[in-house]
C-alpha positions in Angstrom: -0.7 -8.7 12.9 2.7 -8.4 11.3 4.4 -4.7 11.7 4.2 -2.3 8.9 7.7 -3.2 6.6 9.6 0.0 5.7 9.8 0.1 2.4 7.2 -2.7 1.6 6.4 -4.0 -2.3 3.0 -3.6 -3.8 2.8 -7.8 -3.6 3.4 -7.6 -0.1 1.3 -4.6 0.6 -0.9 -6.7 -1.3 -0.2 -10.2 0.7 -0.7 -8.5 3.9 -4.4 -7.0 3.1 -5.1 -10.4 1.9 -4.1 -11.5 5.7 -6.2 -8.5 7.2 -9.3 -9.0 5.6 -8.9 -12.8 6.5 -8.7 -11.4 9.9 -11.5 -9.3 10.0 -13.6 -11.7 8.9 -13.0 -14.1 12.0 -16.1 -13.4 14.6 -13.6 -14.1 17.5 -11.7 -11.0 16.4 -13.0 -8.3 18.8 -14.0 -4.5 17.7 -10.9 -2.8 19.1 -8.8 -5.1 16.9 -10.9 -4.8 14.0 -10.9 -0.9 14.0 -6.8 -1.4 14.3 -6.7 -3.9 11.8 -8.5 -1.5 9.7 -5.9 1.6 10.2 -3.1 -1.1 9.0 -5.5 -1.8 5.5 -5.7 1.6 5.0 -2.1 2.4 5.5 -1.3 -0.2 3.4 -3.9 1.0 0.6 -2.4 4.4 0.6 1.2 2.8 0.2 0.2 0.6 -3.1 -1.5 4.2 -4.2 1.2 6.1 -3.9 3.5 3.5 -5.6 1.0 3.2 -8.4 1.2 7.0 -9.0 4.8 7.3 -9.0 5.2 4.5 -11.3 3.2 5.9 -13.3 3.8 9.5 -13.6 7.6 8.2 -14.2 6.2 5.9 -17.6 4.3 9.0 -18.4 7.5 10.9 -18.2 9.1 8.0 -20.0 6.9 8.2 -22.7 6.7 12.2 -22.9 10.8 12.5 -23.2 12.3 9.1 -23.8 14.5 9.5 -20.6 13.7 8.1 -16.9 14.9 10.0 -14.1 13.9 9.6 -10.5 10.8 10.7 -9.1 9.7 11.7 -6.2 6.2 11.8 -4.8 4.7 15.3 -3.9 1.5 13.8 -3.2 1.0 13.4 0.7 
């Protein structure tokens, strides 16, 4: 299992849940590293959320006011 990537795209959030649920689907692939496996899909979920709301809140900001200005997250 590749290391989380600081700073990772959406497409290779993406790519990489793609590669855990390939993972988890292997019967050889024991419990323990199934449940930590699972942790990593869920990190990576809640990244590609959280870039998904920003982008969006910043083309509803974009759309609201004609100007684009950087946002940042409040959201935990």
């Amino acid at each position: 299992m590749a290391a989380k990537d600081k700073g990772a795209t959406i497409e290779e959030n993406l790519a990489e849940l793609d590669n855990i649920a390939a993972q988890m689907s292997d019967p050889k692939v024991s419990l323990e590293d199934s449940f930590r496996l699972y942790e990593e899909g869920i990190k990576r979920i809640k990244e590609c959320n959280d870039a998904i709301t920003s982008v969006k809140q910043r083309v509803e900001k974009l759309e609201k006011d004609g100007t684009v200005t950087d946002f940042e997250s409040t959201e935990s």
